[in-house]
N, C-alpha and C positions, 0 to 999 in steps of 0.2 A: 534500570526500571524493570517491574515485575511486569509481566504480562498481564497478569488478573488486577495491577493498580495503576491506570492509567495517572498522568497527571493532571494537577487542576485544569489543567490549557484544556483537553479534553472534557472534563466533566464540564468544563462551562459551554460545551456548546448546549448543552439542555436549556441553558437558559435562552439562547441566541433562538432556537428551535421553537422556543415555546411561543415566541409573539409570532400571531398569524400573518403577520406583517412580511414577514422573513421565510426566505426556501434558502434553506442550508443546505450546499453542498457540499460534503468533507471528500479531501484525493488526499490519498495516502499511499505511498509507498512496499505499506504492510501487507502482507497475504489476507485473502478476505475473510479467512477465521481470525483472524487478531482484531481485523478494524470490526466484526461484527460482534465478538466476543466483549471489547470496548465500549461498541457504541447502538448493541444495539436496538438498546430502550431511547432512541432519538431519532425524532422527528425528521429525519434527514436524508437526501439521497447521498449514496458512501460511494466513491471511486478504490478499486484496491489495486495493487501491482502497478504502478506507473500508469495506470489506465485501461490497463489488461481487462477489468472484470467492474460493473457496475452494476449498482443496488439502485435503484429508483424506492423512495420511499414507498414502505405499504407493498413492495413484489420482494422476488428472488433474487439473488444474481444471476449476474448474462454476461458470460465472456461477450466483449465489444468485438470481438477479430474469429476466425475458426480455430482451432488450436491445432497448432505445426508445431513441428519441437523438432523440425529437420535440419534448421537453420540453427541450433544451440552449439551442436558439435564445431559447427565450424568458426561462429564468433565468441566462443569459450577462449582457445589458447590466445586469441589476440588481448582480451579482457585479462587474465590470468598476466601475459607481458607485462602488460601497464600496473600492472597491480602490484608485481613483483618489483617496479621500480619506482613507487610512490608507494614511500611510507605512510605508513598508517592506514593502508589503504588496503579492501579486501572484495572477491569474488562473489557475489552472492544469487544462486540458481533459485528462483520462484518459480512455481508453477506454469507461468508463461514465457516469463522475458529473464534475462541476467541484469543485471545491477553490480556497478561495479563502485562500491564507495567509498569515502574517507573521512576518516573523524580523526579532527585535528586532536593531538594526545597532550 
């Protein structure tokens, strides 16, 4: 999937956004320039990085935590192990936190 062409899953939260009925909250996994880049012309407060970083509709984002990045170094090579022996599976350093994932191939 392109970056700049989300799928319909995403574009239909406009519609979920629009009845005032509804407070959408999208958490995403995505760094907070992808999920705002995606989403954002919507009505919505956005979670990014595993919850690292929140958008309250209508504000900025606010890292949730103070940002440490003391603690990467060291749960990096354990993350990296496991990655190394689960296929399909890969490292990925965000901004805040690691992420270590798998997509079945």
């Amino acid at each position: 999937m392109n970056i700049d062409e989300p799928s319909i899953g995403w574009r239909s939260f406009n519609s979920i956004a629009e009845d005032t009925k509804n407070e959408l909250v999208i958490i995403s996994g995505r760094d907070r320039e992808t999920i705002s880049c995606w989403l954002s012309s919507t009505n919505a407060s956005l979670i990014a990085e595993h919850g690292a970083w929140i958008k309250e509709e209508g504000k900025n984002w606010q890292v949730t935590q103070p940002l440490r990045n003391d603690w990467k170094n060291t749960i990096k090579p354990i993350l990296e192990l496991y990655a190394d022996r689960t296929p399909g599976s890969s490292v990925e350093e965000k901004n805040l936190p690691h992420a270590m994932e798998w997509k079945k191939e």
